[in-house]
C-alpha positions in Angstrom: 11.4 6.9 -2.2 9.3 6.4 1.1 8.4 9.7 2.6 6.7 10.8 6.1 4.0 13.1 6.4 1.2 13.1 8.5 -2.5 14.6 7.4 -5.7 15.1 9.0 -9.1 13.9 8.3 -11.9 14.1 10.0 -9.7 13.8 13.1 -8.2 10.8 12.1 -4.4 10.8 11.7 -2.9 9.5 8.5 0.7 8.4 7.6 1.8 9.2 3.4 3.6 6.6 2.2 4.0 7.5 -1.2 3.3 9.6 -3.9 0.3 8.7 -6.6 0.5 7.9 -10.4 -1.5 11.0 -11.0 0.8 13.6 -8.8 -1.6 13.1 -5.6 -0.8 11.3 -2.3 -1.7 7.8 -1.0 -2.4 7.3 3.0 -2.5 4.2 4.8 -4.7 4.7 8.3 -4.9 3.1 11.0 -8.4 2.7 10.9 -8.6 0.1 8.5 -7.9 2.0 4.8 -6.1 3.8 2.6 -6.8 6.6 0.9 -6.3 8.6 -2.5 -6.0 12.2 -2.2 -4.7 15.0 -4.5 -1.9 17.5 -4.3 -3.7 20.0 -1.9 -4.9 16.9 0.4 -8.6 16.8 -1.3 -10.2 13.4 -0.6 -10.5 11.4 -4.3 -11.7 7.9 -3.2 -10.9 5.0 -0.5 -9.6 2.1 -1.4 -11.6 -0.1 0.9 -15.2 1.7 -0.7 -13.8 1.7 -4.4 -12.6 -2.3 -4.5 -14.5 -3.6 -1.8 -11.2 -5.0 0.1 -11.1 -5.3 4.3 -7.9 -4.2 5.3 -7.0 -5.3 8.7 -4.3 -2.8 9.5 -2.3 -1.5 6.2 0.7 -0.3 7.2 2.8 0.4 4.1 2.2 1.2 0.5 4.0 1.7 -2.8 2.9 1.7 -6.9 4.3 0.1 -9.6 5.6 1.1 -12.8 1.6 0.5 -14.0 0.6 2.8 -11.6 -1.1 0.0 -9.6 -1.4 0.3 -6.1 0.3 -2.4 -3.6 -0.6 -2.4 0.1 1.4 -4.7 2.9 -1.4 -5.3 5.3 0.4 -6.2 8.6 -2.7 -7.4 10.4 -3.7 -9.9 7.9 -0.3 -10.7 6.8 -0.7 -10.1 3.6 0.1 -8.0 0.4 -2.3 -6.9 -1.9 -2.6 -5.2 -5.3 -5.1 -2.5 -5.9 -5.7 -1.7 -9.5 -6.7 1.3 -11.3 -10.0 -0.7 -12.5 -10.6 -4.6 -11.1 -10.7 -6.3 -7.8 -7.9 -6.5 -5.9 -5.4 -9.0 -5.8 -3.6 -11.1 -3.4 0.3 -11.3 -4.1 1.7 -12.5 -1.0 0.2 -14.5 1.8 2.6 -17.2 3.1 5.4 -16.5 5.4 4.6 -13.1 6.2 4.5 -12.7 10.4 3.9 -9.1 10.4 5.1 -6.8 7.1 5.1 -3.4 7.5 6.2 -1.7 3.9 6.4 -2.6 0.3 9.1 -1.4 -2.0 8.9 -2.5 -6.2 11.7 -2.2 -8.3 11.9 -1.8 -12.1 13.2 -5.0 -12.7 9.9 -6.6 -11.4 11.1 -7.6 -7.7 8.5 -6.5 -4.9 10.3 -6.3 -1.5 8.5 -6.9 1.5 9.6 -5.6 5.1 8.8 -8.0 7.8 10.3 -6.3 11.1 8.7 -9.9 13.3 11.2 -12.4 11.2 13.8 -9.2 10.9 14.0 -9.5 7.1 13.3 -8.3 3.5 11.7 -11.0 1.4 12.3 -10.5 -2.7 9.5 -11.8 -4.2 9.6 -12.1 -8.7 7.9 -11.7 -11.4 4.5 -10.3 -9.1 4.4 -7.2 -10.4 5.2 -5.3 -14.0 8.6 -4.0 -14.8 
């Protein structure tokens, strides 16, 4: 389930998209990241520092049943899978205009919102069921 919640830090305003493996909260900012932060909104880490990825402007994120983290990147039109350990990974790069959220099911299907072609791409077998 998607949820809304805004944060601070450092003055910079931060969406929640989701909820962590580990209890904690991921944010997706507009300034180019997303960060890992626990239950009582401590910093852990940034993405872009811990795997070395740009992100032009991520806008939505989810995890997988691994615990992985995906992040639609509507700026570069692309989705991308963040790891617990590893580089990340493109998943999706074609076709993609401007995608705004990422959803995973438990069957394996990653669904992509794409609000500039006004659809939901189902894309198989990218991530773990």
């Amino acid at each position: 389930m998607l949820q809304s919640l805004l944060c601070q830090e450092a003055g910079k305003q931060c969406v929640l998209a989701t909820r962590s493996p580990k209890g904690g909260l991921i944010a997706s900012e507009e300034c180019r990241d997303v960060k890992l932060f626990t239950s009582s909104s401590k910093l852990v880490c940034s993405l872009r520092n811990k795997h070395g990825h740009q992100f032009g402007n991520p806008a939505g994120v989810c995890v997988d049943v691994e615990g992985d983290i995906l992040v639609a990147d509507e700026q570069c039109h692309t989705v991308h899978l963040l790891p617990e350990n590893g580089a990340s990974i493109c998943l999706v790069s074609a076709d993609l205009k401007k995608p705004t959220d990422v959803a995973c099911s438990f069957f394996g299907q990653l669904f992509v919102a794409d609000p500039a072609e006004n659809s939901i791409p189902v894309f198989e077998g990218l991530v773990q069921s």
